[in-house]
N, C-alpha and C positions, 0 to 999 in steps of 0.2 A: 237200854236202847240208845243208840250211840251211830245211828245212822246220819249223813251228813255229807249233802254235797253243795257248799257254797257258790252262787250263780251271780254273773254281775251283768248288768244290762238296762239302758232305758224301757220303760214300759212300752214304748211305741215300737222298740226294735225285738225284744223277747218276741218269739213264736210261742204261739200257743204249744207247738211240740216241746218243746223248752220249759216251759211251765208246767206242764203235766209230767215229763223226767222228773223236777225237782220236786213236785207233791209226790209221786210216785218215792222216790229214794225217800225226803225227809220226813215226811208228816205216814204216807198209807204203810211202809217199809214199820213204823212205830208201831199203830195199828193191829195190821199182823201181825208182829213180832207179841204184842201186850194179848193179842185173845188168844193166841196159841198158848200160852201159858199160865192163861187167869186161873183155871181148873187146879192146876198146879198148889199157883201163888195162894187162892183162895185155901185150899187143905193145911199147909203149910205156915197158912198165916206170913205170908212172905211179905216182900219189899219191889216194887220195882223203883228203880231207879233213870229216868229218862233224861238226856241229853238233849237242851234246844239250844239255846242262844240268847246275848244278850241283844239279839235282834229279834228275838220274841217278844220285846216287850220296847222297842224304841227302832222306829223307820227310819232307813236313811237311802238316800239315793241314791240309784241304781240298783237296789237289791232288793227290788218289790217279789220276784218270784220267791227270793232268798225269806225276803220277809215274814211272808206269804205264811210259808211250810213253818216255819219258826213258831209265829203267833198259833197255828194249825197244835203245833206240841206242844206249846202253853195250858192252850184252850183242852186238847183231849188231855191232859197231864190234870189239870183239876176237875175236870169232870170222872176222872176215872176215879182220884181220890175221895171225892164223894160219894162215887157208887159203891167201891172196892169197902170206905170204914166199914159197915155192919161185917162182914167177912172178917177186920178183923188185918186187912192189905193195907200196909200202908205206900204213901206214892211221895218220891224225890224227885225234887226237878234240876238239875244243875245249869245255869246258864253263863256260863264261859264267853269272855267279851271277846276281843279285837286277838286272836293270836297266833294269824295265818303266818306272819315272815318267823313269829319264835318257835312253831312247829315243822317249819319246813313245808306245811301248806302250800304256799303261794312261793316254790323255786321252780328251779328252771322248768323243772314238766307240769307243775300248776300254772307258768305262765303260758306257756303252750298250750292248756287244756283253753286256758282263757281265751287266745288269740281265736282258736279252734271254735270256740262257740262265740265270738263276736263275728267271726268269717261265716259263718254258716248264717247268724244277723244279718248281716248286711247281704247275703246272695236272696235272703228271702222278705227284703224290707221292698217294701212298696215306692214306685217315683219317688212320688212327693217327704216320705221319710227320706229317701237319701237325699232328698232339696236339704231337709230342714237338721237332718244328723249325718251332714259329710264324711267323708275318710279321712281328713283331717280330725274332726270332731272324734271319731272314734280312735285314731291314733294315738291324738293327747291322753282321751282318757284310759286308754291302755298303760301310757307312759305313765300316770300319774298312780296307776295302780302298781305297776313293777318299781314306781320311785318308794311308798310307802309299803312295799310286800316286805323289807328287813325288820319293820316296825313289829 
């Protein structure tokens, strides 16, 4: 399972529509993917193999939604393991840290997706957030994200 769409955003500025996309892709997208084939895995004696993050297990700002679904595939990644031993399933989790600018992740159409869902933030942020997180504020840290996307 290797579902995965990286979100960045303060928690004040994330819409809840935003937040349920990225539980939807990274965490329920797992999920589904893991009961469609337990019948399987379980006959077979199989393996799954899931993909979260090394932000399943360490927060950092901005990427609370990101987080969120992360810890989500941690959290169902060892409980499934638990459930799966008697059957005989065993469960891998791989957590892959920082490697959006060495995969080509975060170039020129991932910073565009980004711009795209801070634009859609800010047309759906409330007065008093855009007092307190201006178009400045969200500019910089746009810029600081496209400064570090080579990394």
């Amino acid at each position: 399972n290797n579902a995965g769409h990286n979100f960045l955003g303060d928690i004040e500025l994330v819409t809840m529509k935003q937040y349920l996309m990225i539980g939807n892709i990274n965490i329920y997208g797992m999920v589904r993917t893991t009961r469609a084939f337990l019948p399987l895995l379980r006959q077979a004696k199989g393996r799954i193999v899931n993909v979260t993050s090394i932000k399943g297990q360490l927060s950092t700002p901005l990427c609370s939604a990101y987080n969120i679904s992360k810890y989500g595939g941690e959290t169902f990644s060892e409980i499934t393991r638990m459930e799966m031993k008697q059957f005989g399933v065993k469960v891998s989790i791989i957590e892959p840290g920082n490697f959006g600018g060495a995969t080509g992740c975060i170039n020129k159409a991932g910073m565009a997706r980004i711009r795209s869902e801070y634009d859609e933030m800010w047309a759906e942020a409330s007065p008093e957030a855009k007092e307190v997180f201006t178009k400045a504020y969200m500019d910089r840290t746009l810029a600081g994200v496209d400064e570090v996307a080579p990394t």
